[in-house]
C-alpha positions in Angstrom: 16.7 41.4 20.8 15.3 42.7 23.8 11.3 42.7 24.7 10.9 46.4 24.3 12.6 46.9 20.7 10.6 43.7 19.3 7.4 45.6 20.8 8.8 48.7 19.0 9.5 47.0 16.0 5.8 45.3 15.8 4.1 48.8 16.2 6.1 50.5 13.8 6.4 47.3 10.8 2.1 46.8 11.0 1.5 50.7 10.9 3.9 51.2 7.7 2.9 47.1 6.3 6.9 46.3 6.1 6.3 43.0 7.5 9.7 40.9 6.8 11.2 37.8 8.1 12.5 40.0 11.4 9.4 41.3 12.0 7.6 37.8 11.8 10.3 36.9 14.3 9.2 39.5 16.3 5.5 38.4 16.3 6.9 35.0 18.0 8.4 36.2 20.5 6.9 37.1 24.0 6.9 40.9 23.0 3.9 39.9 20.9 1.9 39.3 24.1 2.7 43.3 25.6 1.3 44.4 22.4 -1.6 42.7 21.5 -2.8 42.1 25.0 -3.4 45.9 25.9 -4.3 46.1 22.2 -6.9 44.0 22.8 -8.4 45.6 25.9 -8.1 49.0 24.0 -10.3 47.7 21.3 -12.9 45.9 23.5 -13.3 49.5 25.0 -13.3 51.2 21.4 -15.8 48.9 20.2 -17.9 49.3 23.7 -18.4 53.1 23.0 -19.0 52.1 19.3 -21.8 50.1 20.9 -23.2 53.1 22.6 -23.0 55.5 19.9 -24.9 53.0 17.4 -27.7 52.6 20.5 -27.9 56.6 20.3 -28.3 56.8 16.8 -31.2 54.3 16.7 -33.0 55.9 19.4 -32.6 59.1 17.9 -33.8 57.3 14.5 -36.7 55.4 15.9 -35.8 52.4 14.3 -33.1 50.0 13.4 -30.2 51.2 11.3 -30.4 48.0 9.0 -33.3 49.3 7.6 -31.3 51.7 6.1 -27.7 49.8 6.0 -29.2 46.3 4.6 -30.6 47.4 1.2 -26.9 49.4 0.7 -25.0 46.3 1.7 -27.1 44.0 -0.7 -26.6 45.7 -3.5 -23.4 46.1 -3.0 -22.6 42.9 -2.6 -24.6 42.0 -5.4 -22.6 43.9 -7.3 -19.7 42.1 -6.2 -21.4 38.5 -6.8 -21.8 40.0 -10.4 -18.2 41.2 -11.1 -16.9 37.9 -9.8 -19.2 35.7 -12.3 -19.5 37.7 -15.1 -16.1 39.4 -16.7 -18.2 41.0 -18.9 -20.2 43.4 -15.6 -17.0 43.3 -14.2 -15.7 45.4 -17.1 -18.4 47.4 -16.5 -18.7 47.7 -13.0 -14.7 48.7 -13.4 -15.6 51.3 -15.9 -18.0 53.0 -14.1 -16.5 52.9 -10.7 -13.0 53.7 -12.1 -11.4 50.3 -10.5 -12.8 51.2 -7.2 -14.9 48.4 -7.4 -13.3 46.1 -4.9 -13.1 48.4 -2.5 -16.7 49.5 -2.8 -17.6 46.4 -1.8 -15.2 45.0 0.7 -15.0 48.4 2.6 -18.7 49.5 1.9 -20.4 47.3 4.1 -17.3 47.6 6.2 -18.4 50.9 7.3 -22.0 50.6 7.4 -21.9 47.8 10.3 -20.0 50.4 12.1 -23.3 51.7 12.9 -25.1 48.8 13.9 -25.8 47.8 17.4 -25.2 44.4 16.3 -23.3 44.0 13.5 -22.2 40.2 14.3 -25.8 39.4 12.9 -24.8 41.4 9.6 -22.0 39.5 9.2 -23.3 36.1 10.0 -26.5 36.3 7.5 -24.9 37.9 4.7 -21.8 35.6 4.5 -24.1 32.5 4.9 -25.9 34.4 2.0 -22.8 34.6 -0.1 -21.2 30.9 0.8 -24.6 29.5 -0.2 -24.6 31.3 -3.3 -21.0 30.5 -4.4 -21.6 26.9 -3.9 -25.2 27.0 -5.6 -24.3 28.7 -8.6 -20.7 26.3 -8.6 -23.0 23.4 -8.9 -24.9 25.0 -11.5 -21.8 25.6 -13.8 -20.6 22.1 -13.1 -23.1 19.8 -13.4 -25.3 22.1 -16.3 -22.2 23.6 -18.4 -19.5 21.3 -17.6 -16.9 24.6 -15.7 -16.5 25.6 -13.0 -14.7 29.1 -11.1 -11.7 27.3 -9.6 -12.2 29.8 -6.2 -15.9 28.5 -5.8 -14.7 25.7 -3.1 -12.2 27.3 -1.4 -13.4 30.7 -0.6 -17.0 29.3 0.9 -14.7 27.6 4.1 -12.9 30.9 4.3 -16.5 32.7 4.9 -17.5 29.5 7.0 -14.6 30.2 9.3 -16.0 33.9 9.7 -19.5 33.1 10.0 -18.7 30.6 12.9 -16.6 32.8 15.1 -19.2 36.3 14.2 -21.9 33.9 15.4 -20.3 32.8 18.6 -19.5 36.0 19.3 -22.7 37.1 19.4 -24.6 34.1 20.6 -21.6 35.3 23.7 -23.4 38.7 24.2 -26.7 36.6 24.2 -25.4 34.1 27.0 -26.4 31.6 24.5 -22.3 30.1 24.1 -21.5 28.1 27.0 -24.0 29.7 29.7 -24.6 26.7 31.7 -28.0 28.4 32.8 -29.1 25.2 34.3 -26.8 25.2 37.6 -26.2 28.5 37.7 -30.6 29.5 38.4 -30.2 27.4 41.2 -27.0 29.5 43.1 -28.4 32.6 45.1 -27.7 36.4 43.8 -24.3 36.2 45.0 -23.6 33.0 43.1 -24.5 33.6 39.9 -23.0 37.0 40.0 -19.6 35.4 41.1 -19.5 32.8 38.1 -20.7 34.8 35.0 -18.0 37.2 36.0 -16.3 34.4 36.4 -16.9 33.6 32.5 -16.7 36.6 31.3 -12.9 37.3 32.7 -12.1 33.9 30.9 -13.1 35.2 27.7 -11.5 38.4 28.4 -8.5 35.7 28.9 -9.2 33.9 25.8 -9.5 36.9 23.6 -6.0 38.1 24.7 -4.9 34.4 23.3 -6.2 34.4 20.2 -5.8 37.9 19.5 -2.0 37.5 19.8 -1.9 34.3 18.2 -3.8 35.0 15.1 -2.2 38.1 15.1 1.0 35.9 14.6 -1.0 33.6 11.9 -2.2 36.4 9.7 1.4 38.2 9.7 2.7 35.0 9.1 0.3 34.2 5.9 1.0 38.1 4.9 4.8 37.4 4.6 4.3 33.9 2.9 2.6 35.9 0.0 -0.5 33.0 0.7 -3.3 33.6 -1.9 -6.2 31.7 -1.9 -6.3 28.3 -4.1 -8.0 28.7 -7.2 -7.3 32.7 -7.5 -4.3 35.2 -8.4 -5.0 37.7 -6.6 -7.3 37.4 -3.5 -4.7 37.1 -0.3 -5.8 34.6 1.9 -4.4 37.5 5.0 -7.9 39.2 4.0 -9.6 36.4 5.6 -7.4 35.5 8.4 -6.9 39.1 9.6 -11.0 39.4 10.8 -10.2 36.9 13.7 -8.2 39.3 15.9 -10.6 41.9 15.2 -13.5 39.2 15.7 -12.1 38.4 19.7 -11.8 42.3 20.3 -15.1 42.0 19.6 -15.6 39.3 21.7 -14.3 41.2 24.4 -16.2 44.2 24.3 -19.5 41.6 24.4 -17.4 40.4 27.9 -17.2 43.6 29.0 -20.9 44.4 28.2 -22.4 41.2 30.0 -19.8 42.3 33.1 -21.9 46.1 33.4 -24.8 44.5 32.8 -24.3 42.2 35.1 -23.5 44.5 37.9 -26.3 46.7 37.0 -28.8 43.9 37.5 -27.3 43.4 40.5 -27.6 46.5 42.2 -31.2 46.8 41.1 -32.4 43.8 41.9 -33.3 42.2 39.0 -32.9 38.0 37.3 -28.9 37.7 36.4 -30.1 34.8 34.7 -33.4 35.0 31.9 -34.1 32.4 29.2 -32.0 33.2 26.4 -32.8 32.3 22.2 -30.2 31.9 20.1 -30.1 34.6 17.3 -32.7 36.6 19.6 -32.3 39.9 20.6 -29.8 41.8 22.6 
């Protein structure tokens, strides 16, 4: 098959979710890479005027969206963490939400981050929140009543995975991942204006990368029918398919540092400050 009908056949198989063994094929072939490598500059610049928006809104609020999105997000979640150890509230969660339940929590918090300036950070604490629960309360059921929820050791690594690559990506925007601040205070203006530019167009590179290639993982697990060990139902796809949106992400924190960079530059001002890991933006 030719480049351009695997590119059309990629488009059209993700939009209607008719993902068979052709269109994996598809995926793995170098059509993948005119797809997802605009795709990903698209959503870098998507996510960039998200970024503005969510800047507006708090200025117009006087104060942080979380204060607002948190409490929603923890009780929903809560909510969640209730259903999944007790059948019993999960009957009457179900009931009362008429088996919208799942995606009340899932897409909930979903779209309340959308209107965060910083929704990495909303990511990163609340799934270290949940992975430290499921393995607290996992060891409470073992080692106090003898069971144990089969899913309680395999889902934690799955949020691990998340938390990791959320957390890089916004220790990225804080020039906290891989700054090498040390050589680069010494270079004049110029210098250091050259090689953060420098960085940031080789994460624009790596994004493009992984975008494509998880792209291909996540259809891949999608066809294979992969659940996660120890459940009947949860897809382990669910999981997977955050990392391509994670690294357009990613991007769009490139592109930020790339303005801002420029910006300082015309103005005058330090390229390089000291940076804190999980500071502020």
């Amino acid at each position: 098959m030719s480049i351009w009908s695997d590119m059309v056949t990629i488009v059209s198989a993700t939009l209607s979710g008719d993902i068979n063994f052709k269109v994996v094929q598809a995926y793995r072939s170098e059509a993948a890479w005119f797809v997802f490598g605009p795709l990903t500059l698209i959503g870098a610049i998507l996510f960039y005027y998200r970024e503005r928006f969510a800047e507006r809104l708090e200025e117009r609020l006087g104060y942080s969206v979380t204060k607002i999105t948190h409490p929603i997000i923890s009780v929903l979640l809560l909510l969640g963490m209730l259903a999944a150890f007790l059948p019993g509230i999960n009957d009457l969660l179900l009931t009362l939400t008429a088996g919208t339940l799942a995606l009340l929590v899932v897409f909930g918090p979903i779209i309340l981050i959308l209107f965060e300036r910083t929704p990495e950070r909303t990511i990163v604490i609340y799934c270290y929140i949940i992975m430290a629960a499921i393995i607290f309360i996992g060891v409470i059921q073992r080692f106090v009543f003898s069971v144990q929820v089969p899913w309680s050791t395999t889902i934690p690594p799955l949020l691990f995975m998340i938390m990791a690559w959320f957390g890089a990506t916004f220790n990225i925007r804080l020039r906290t991942h891989l700054g090498f601040s040390e050589f680069r205070t010494k270079l004049g203006p110029k210098g250091q204006l050259f090689w953060l530019t420098f960085d940031n167009v080789l994460w624009l590179i790596f994004c493009i990368i992984l975008v494509t290639t998880m792209s291909r993982g996540t259809v891949n697990t999608y066809d294979n029918f992969a659940i996660v060990l120890g459940t009947d139902d949860i897809m382990r796809w669910w999981f997977v398919v955050t990392m391509p949106v994670c690294f357009m992400l990613l991007a769009t924190r490139a592109l930020e540092n790339v303005v801002e960079d420029f910006a300082k530059h015309k103005s005058g001002e330090p390229l390089i400050k000291q940076a804190v890991i999980g500071g502020d933006v």
